[in-house]
C-alpha positions in Angstrom: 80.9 100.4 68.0 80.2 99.8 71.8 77.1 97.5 72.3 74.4 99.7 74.2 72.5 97.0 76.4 74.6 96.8 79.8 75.5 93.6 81.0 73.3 94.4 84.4 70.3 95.3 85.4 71.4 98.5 86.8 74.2 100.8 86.2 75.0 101.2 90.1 76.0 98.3 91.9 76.8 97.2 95.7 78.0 95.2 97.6 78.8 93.2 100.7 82.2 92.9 103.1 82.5 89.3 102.9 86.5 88.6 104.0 86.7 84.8 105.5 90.4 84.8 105.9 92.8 83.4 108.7 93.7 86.8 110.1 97.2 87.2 111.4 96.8 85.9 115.9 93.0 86.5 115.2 92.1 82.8 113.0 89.3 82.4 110.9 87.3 85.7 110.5 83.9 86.1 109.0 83.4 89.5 107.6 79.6 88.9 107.4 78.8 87.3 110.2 81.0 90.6 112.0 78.2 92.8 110.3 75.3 91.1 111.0 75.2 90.2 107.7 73.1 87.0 107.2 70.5 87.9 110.4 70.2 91.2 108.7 70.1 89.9 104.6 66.3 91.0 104.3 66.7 94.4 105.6 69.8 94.4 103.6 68.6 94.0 100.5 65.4 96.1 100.7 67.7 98.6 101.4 69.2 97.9 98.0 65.9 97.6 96.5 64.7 100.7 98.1 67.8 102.7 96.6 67.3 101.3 93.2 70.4 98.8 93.0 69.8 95.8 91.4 73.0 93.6 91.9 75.4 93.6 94.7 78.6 91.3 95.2 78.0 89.2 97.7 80.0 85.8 99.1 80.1 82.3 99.3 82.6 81.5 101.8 84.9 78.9 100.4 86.2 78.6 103.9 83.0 77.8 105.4 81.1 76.0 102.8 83.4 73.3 101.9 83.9 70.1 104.3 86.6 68.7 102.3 86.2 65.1 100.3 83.5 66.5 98.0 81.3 67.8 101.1 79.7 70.9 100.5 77.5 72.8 103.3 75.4 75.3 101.8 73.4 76.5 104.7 75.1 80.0 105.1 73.9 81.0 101.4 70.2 80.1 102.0 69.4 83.5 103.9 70.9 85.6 101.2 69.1 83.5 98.7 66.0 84.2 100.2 66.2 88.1 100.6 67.8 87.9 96.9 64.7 86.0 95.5 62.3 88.4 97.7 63.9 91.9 96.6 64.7 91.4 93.1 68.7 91.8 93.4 71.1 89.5 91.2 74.1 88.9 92.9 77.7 88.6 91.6 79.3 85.4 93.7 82.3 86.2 95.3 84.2 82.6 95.9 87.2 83.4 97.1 87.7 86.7 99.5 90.8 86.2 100.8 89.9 82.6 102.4 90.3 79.3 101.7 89.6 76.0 104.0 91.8 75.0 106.7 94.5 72.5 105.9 94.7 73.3 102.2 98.2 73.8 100.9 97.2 77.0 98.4 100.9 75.8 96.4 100.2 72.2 96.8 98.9 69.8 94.2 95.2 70.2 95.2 94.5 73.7 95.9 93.6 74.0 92.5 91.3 71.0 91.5 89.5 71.7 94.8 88.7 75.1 93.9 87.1 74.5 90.8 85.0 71.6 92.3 83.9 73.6 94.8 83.4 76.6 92.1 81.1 74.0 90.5 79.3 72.6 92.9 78.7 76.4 93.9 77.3 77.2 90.4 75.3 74.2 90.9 74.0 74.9 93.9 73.0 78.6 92.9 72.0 79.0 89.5 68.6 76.9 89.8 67.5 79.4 92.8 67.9 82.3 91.2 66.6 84.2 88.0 69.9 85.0 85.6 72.0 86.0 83.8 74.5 84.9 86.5 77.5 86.7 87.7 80.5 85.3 89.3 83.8 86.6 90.7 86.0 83.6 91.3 89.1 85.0 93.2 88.5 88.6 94.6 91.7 90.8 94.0 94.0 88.7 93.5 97.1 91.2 93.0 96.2 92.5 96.8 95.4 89.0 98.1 99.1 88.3 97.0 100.3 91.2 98.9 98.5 91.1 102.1 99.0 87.4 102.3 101.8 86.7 100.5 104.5 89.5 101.6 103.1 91.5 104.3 102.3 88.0 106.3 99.1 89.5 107.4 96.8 86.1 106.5 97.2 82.8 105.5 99.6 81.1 104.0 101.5 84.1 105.8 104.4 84.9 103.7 106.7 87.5 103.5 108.8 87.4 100.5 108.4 88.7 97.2 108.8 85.1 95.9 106.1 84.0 97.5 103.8 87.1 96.8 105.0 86.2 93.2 104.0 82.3 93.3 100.9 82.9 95.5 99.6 85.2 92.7 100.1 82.7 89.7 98.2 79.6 92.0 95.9 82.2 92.5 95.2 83.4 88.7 95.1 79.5 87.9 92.7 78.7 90.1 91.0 81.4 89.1 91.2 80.0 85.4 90.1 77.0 86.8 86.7 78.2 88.3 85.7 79.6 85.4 86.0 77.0 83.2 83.7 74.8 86.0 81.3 77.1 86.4 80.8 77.4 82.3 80.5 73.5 82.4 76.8 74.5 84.0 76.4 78.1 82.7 77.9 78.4 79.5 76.4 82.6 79.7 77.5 83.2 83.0 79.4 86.2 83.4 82.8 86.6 84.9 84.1 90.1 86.6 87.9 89.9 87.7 88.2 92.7 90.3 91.6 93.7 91.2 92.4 97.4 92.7 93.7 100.4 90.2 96.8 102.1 91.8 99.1 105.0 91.4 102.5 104.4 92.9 104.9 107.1 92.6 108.8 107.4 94.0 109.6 109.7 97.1 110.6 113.3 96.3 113.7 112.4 97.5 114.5 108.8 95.8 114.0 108.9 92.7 116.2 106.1 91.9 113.2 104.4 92.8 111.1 105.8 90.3 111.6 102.8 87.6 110.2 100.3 90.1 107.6 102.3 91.0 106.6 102.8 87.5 106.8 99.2 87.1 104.2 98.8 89.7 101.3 100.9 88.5 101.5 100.2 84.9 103.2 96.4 84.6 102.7 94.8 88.0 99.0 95.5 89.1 98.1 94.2 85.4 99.8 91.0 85.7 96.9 89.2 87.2 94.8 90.3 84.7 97.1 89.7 82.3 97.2 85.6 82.9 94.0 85.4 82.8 93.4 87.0 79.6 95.8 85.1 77.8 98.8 87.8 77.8 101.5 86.0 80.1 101.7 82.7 81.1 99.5 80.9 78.1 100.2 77.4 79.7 97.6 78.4 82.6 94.8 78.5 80.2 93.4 82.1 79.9 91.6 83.8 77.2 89.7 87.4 76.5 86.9 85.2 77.1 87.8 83.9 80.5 88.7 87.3 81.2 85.3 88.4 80.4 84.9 91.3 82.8 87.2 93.6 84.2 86.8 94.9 87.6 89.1 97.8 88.9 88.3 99.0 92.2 89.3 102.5 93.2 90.2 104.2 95.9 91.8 107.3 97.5 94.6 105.5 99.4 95.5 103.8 96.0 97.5 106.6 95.4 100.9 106.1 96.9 104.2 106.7 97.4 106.7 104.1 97.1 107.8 102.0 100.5 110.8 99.3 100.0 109.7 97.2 102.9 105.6 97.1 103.6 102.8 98.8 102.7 102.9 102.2 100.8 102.0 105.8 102.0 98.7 106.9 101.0 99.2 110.6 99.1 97.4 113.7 100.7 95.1 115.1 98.9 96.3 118.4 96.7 99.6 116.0 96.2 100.3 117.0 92.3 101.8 113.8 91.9 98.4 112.4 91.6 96.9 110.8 88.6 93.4 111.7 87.4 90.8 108.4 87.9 90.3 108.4 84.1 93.7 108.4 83.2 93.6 105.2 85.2 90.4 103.6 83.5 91.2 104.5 79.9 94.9 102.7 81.1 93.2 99.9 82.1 90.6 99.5 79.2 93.2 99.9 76.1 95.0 97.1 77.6 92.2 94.8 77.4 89.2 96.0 75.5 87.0 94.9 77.7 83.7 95.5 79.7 84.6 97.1 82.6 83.6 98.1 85.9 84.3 100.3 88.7 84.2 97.4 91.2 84.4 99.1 94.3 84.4 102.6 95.6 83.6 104.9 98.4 84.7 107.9 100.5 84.9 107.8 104.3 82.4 109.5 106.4 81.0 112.9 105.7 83.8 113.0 102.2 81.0 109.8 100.9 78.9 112.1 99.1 81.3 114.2 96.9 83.5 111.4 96.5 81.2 109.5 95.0 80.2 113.1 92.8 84.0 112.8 92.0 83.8 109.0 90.8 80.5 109.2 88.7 82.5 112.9 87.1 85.7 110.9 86.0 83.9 107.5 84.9 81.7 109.7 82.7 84.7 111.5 81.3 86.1 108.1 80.8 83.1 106.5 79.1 83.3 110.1 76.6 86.5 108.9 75.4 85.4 105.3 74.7 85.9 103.1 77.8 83.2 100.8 77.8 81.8 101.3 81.5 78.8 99.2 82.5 78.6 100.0 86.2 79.8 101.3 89.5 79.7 99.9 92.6 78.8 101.2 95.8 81.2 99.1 98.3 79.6 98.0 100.8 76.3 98.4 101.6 76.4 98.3 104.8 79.6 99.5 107.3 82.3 97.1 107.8 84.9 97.0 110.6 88.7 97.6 109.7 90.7 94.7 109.6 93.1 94.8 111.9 92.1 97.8 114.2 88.5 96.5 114.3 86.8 100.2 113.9 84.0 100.9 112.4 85.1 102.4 108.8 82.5 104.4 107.9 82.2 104.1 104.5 78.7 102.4 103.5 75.5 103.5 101.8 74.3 102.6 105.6 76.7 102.8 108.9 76.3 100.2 111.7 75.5 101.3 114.5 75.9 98.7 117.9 72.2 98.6 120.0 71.4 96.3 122.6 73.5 93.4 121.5 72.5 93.8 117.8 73.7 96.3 114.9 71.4 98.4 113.9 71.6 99.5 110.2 71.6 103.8 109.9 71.4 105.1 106.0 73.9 107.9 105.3 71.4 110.4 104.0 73.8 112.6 102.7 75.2 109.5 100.6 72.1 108.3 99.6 70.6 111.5 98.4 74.1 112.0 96.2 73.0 108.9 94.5 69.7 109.6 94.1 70.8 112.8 92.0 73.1 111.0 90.0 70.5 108.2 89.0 67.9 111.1 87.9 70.5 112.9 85.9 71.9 109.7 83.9 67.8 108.6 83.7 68.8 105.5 85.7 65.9 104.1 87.9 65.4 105.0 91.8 63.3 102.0 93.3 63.4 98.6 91.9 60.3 97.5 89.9 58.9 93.7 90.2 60.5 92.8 87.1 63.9 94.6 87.2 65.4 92.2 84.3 61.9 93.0 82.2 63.8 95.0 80.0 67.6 95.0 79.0 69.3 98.2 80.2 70.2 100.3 77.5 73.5 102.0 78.1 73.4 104.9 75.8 71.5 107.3 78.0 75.0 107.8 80.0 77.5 107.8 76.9 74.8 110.4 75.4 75.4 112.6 78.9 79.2 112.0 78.6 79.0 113.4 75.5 77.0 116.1 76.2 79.0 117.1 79.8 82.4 117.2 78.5 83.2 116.6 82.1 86.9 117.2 82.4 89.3 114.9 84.7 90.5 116.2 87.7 93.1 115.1 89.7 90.7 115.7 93.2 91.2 112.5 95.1 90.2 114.2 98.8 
């Protein structure tokens, strides 16, 4: 039987666009400092507070952070530290979103011993700050991180081979390892969620000759990540269910695709009947591990924010009916982000950003905000933060009782 306390203190999470890699003829970005992040972290996290949200994911910028030799400059966590501590919100520490420091080989001999000092001394610096139980994601998707950095070319180390996406990956999932390890050396408790994107890849109409491989990438390739670290491939890198922990799978409309032999893949329109319902997906994901899971990102884009986030909270409920043990979803991000390489505002946070006299001024997405609202009353999840938000352990079986209940059916209504 499924334990009924939740791991968090809420069942809806958030989060924070915190990307500090070396962007292809851009350098070093910082995803938070683009937002207004850090001058904004009060405001931020009130907002969180104010919605009811009681942890958010949320970095610590390896790239930025460590000096090299053992150094270690902590200076851009203390504002997030502080609007943590003052709202009440626990956050899961991201250490790794797609950036590490200048001048590190990520396949030499150091890339990973420095990683899980700096993990550490991370841990170290944090854990005293802040009221637990503590939460940590060491490496932040590390299946796309080996894509977009280790085949597409798009940030450092630049490749474009599958060879290298392949050996970026594995230095990647034993760092990874690594950092947990290190950070149990100083919280044995502390929880570890793995987050890596849920896809459906599927073969043009017309190839499908390529139908095998794309088979092989939804259901044996996206896992593989996951896979070292729980112990499944690779033993001689050190993972275990138990450094596993948590499993993460963030989910999107654009992970539905169609094949491409050389670059990214086309997202599938909606209405395409080659798409697969989210649930299928999580109760995929879930056998293969049997263990606690989240929904580690999501959201819609502009005005779509509000039913797809009515479409997520529909097929993780049908998901949790049929026994997938489901401790949260999370709202990501907060706040808007730009994209990547066009530098356009996405539109896809509980708030938008929207640029006043020299500053970014933070807008709520009603519409969004009032979904979630409805969804927390329904599922008897609390709308406003209390003082003591950990006071009492969140008890899980008020959503598995509506699951039951609903008999929500999964659709295949990605739009």
């Amino acid at each position: 039987m499924l334990a009924a306390e939740s791991i968090f203190p809420t069942f809806f999470l958030s989060g924070f666009e915190c990307s500090t890699f070396d962007w292809q003829h851009a350098g070093r970005r910082n995803l938070a400092a683009e937002t207004r992040h850090l001058e904004h972290a009060q405001e931020d996290y009130a907002f969180l507070r104010h919605l009811g949200i009681g942890v958010a994911r949320e970095g610590a910028p390896w790239p930025l952070i460590d000096k090299g030799g053992g150094r270690y400059d902590f200076s851009p966590l203390e504002p997030l530290l502080e609007a943590m501590h003052a709202q009440h919100v626990l956050p899961i520490w991201d250490l790794c979103h797609y950036g590490y420091p200048d001048g590190l080989d990520p396949f030499g001999p150091d890339f990973v011993r420095r990683f899980a000092d700096y993990a550490q001394a991370t841990a170290e610096h944090v854990i005293p700050r802040l009221r637990g139980p503590n939460y940590f994601t060491p490496i932040n998707e590390i299946t796309f991180f080996a894509y977009m950095a280790g085949e597409w070319g798009w940030a450092a180390p630049y490749g474009t081979s599958r060879q290298t996406r392949f050996d970026f990956r594995l230095k990647l999932c034993e760092a990874d390892i690594a950092a947990v390890q290190a950070i149990r050396r100083v919280d044995p408790q502390a929880r570890m969620i793995h987050i890596d994107p849920l896809v459906n890849v599927v073969a043009p109409r017309d190839r499908p000759d390529l139908a095998p491989v794309a088979w092989r990438e939804t259901y044996d390739d996206t896992f593989l990540a996951w896979d070292v670290i729980g112990g499944k491939r690779h033993p001689e890198l050190g993972g275990a269910p138990d450094i596993l922990d948590v499993v993460g799978v963030n989910c999107y409309s654009f992970g539905q695709m169609e094949y491409r032999e050389q670059g990214p893949h086309a997202a599938l329109p909606p209405g395409d009947d080659r798409i697969v319902s989210l649930c299928e997906l999580l109760i995929f994901a879930y056998e293969r591990y049997r263990r606690p899971m989240i929904v580690g990102e999501t959201s819609g884009l502009d005005s779509g924010r509000a039913d797809w986030l009515c479409d997520v909270v529909q097929e993780a409920l049908a998901a949790v009916d049929r026994g997938v043990d489901l401790h949260g979803l999370c709202l990501f991000p907060a706040v808007d982000m730009p994209d990547w390489g066009k530098g356009i505002w996405v539109h896809n946070g509980l708030c938008d950003l929207v640029e006043d006299r020299g500053d970014l001024r933070r807008s709520p997405v009603w519409a969004y905000c009032a979904e979630l609202r409805r969804w927390q009353r329904r599922l008897k999840r609390v709308t406003r933060l209390d003082q003591d938000p950990l006071s009492d352990p969140v008890n899980l079986q008020d959503i598995r009782e509506a699951a039951r209940a609903w008999k929500v059916r999964p659709d295949v209504d990605w739009s």
